[in-house]
C-alpha positions as CSV (number, residue, x, y, z in Angstrom):
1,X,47.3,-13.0,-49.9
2,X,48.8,-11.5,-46.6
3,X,48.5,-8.7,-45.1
4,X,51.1,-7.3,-42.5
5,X,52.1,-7.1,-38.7
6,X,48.2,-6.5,-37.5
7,X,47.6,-10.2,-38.6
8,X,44.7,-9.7,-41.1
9,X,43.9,-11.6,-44.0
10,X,44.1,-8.8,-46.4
11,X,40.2,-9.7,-47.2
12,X,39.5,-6.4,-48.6
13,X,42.0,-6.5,-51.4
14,X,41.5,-10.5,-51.0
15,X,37.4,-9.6,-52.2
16,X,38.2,-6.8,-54.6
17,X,41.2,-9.3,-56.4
18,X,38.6,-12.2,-56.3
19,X,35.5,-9.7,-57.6
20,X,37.9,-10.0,-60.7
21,X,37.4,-13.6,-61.6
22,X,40.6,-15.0,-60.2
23,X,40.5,-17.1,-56.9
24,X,41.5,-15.6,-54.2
25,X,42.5,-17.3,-50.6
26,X,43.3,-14.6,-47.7
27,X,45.6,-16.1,-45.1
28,X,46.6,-15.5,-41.3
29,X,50.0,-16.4,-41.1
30,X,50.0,-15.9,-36.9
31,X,47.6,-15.3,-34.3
32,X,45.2,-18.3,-35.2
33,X,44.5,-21.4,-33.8
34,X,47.6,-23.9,-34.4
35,X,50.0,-20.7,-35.3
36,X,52.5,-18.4,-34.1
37,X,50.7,-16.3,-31.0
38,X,52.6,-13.5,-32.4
39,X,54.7,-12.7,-35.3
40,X,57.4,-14.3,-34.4
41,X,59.1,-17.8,-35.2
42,X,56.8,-18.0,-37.8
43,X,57.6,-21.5,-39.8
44,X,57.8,-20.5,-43.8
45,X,56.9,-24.5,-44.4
46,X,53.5,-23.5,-43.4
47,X,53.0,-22.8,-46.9
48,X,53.1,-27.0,-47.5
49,X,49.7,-26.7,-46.5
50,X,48.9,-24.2,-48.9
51,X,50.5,-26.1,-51.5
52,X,48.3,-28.9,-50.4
53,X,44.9,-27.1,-50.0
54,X,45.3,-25.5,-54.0
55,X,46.2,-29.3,-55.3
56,X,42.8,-30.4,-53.7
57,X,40.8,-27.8,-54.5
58,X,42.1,-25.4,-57.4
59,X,44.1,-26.5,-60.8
60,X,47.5,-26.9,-59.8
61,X,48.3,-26.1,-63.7
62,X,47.1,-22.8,-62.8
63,X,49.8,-19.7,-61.8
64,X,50.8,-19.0,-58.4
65,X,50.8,-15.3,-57.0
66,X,51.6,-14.6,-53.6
67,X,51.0,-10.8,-52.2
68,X,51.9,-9.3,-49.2
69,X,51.9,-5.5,-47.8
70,X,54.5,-4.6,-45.0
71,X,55.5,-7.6,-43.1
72,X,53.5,-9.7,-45.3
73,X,55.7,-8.7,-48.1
74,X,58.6,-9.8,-46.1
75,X,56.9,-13.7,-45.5
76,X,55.8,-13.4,-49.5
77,X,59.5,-12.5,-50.4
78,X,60.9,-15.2,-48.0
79,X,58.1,-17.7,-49.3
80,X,59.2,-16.7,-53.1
81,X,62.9,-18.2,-52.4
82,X,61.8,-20.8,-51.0
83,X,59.1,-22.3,-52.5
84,X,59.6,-22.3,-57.1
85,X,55.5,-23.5,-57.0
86,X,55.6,-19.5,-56.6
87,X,55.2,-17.9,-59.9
88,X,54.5,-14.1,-59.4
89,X,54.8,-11.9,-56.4
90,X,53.4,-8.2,-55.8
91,X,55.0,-7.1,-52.6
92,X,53.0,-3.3,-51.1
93,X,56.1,-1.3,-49.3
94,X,58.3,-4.5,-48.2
95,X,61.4,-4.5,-46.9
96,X,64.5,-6.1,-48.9
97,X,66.1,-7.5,-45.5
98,X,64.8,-10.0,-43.0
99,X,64.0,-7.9,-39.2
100,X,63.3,-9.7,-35.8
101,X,59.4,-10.6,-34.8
102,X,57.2,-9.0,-33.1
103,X,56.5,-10.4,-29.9
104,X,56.0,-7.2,-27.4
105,X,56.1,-10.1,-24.6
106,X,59.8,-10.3,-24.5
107,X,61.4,-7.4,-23.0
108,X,64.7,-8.8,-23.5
109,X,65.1,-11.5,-26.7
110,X,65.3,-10.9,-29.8
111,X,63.3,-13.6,-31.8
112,X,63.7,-13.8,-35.6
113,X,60.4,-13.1,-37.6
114,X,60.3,-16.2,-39.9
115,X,62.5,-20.0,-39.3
116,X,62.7,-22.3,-42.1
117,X,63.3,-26.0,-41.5
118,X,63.9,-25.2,-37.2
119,X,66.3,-22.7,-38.4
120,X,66.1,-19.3,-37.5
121,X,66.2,-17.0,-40.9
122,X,69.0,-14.6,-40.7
123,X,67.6,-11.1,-39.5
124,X,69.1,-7.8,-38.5
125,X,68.1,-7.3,-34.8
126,X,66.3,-3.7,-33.7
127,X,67.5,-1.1,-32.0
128,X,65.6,1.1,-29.5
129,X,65.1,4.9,-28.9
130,X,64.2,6.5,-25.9
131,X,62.0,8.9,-27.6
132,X,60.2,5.9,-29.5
133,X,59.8,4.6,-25.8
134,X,58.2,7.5,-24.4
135,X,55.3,8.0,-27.1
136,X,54.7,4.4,-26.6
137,X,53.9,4.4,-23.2
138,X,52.0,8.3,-23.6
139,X,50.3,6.4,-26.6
140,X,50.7,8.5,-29.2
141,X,51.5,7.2,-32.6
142,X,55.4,6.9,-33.4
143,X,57.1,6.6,-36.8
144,X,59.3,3.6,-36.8
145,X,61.7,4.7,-40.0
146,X,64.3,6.4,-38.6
147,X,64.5,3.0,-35.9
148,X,65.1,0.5,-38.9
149,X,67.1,2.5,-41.1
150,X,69.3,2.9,-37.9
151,X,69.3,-0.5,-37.4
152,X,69.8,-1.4,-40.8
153,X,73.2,0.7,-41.0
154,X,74.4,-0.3,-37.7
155,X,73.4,-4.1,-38.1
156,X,77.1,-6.0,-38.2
157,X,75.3,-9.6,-40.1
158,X,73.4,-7.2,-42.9
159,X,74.7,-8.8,-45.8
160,X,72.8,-12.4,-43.7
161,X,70.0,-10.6,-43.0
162,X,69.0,-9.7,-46.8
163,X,66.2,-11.3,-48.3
164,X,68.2,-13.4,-51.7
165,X,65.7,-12.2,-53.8
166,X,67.6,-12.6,-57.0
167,X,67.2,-16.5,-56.2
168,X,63.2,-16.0,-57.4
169,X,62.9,-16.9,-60.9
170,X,59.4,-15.3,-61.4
171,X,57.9,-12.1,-62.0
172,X,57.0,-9.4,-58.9
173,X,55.4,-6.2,-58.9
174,X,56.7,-3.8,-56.0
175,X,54.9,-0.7,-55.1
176,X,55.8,1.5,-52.0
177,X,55.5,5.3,-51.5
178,X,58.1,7.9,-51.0
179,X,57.0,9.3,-47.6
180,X,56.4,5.7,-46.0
181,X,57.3,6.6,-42.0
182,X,57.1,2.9,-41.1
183,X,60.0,1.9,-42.7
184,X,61.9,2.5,-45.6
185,X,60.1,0.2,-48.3
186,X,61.2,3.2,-51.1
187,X,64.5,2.1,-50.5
188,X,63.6,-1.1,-50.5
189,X,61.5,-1.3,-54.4
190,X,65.0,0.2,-55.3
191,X,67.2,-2.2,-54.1
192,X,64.8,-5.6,-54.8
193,X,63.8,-4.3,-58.7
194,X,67.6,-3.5,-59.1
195,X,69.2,-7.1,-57.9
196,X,66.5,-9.5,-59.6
197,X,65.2,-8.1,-63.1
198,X,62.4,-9.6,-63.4
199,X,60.8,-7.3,-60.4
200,X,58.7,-4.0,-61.7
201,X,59.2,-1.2,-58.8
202,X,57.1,1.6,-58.8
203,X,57.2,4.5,-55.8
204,X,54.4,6.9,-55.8
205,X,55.2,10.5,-54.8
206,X,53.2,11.3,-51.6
207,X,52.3,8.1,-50.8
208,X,52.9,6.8,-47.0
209,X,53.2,2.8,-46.4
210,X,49.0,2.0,-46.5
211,X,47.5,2.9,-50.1
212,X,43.9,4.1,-49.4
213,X,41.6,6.0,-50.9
214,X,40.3,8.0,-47.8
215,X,43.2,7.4,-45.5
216,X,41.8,9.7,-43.1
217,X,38.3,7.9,-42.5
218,X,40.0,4.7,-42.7
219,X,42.8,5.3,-40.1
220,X,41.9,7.9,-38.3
221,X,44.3,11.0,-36.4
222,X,47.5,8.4,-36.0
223,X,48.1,8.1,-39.9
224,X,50.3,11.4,-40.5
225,X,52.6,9.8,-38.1
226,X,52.9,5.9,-38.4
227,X,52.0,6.1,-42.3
228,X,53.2,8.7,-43.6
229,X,52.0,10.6,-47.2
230,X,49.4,13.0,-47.8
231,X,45.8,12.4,-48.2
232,X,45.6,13.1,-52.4
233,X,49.2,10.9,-52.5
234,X,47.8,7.9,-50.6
235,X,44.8,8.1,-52.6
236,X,46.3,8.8,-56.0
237,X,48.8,5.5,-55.6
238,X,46.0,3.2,-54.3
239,X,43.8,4.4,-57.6
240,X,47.0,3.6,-59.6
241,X,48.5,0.5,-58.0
242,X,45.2,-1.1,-58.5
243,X,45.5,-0.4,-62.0
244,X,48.4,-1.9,-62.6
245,X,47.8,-4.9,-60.5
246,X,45.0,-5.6,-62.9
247,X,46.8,-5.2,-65.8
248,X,50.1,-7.7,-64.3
249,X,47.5,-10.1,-62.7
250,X,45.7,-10.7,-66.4
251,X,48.8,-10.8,-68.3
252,X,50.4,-13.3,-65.8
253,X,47.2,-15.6,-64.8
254,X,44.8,-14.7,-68.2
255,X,47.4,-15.1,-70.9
256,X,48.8,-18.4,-70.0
């Protein structure tokens, strides 16, 4: 499990999944010891050592699932192509085409998000606003969407920079809501669940890009903004997409 460009380990979800009888492992994929400093250049082979750690201590006869939410959907979609130990994804509002990282460091480059092999994966590079500028330095919160969907239609390597997701031969579960400000992971579901069958893509009316049940408490005055989605709609998709989570997760691990 991974979570997105805030570098956690997704351990809630992570406790709640394994609180279900299935075994659960949370990672970091930067901003550890012996990773990435920042999401960026982050080598997708670092899931060898996942590989590794599950034949030593879990039963490699077993089903593989990788989730992600946001960024992390993007590494589990990238990880999905990649690696055919994968058996299942469930990607929370992902994107269906590869972005630069996120180092703030750089004022000037542009690095890729993910490499593969040394390789830089193909991504579509972002632009910037002035007004986006100008609420970060006042530090107020700032909605990102209109910022990749501009980049997205302006980007002249798109067609390199989408995520091949119709080379996964598994089974995915995609959720995203339709007022997510951080990007445009509605579109997204569409466009993934539409070019590889075997993906289920649900979007939840009213729902921003973080599911919660009290959004408010949980993320205080800058979630109308960044998030996006009401209060009742972020609340009624995390009570749903938990549902059906279950109810794929015992079907795909439970009745094999």
């Amino acid at each position: 499990m991974f979570k997105g460009s805030e570098g956690g380990n997704n351990d809630d979800m992570a406790r709640q999944i394994r609180d279900r009888g299935y075994n659960v492992v949370g990672l970091y994929f930067f901003g550890q010891p012996g990773q990435q400093e920042f999401l960026s250049n982050v080598p997708l082979e670092f899931f060898d050592e996942v590989l590794a750690w599950i034949k030593e201590h879990g039963d490699i006869e077993e089903p593989i699932t990788v989730l992600g939410v946001s960024k992390g959907a993007e590494l589990a979609a990238n990880l999905a192509i990649h690696y055919p130990e994968i058996n299942n994804i469930v990607l929370y509002t992902p994107t269906a085409y590869n972005y630069q990282g996120l180092d703030f460091r750089r004022q000037s480059a542009s690095p890729p998000s993910f490499t593969w092999r040394g390789e830089p994966v193909e991504y579509a590079r972002l632009r910037s606003f002035p007004s986006t500028m100008v609420r970060l330095l006042m530090f107020l919160p700032v909605s990102y969407r209109k910022t990749y969907e501009a980049t997205l239609a302006e980007a002249s390597n798109r067609d390199a920079a989408c995520i091949p997701i119709e080379k996964f031969s598994g089974h995915g579960l995609l959720f995203a809501g339709d007022q997510d400000a951080m990007w445009q992971s509605d579109s997204a579901v569409q466009e993934l669940s539409e070019r590889n069958k075997n993906l289920e893509g649900v979007i939840y009316p009213g729902a921003g890009h973080l599911f919660s049940r009290d959004i408010d408490q949980e993320y205080g005055r800058i979630w109308p903004t960044m998030l996006g989605g009401t209060v009742d709609g972020n609340r009624a998709a995390k009570i749903q997409s938990d549902k059906l989570l279950f109810e794929r997760l015992d079907s795909w691990h439970m009745d094999t």
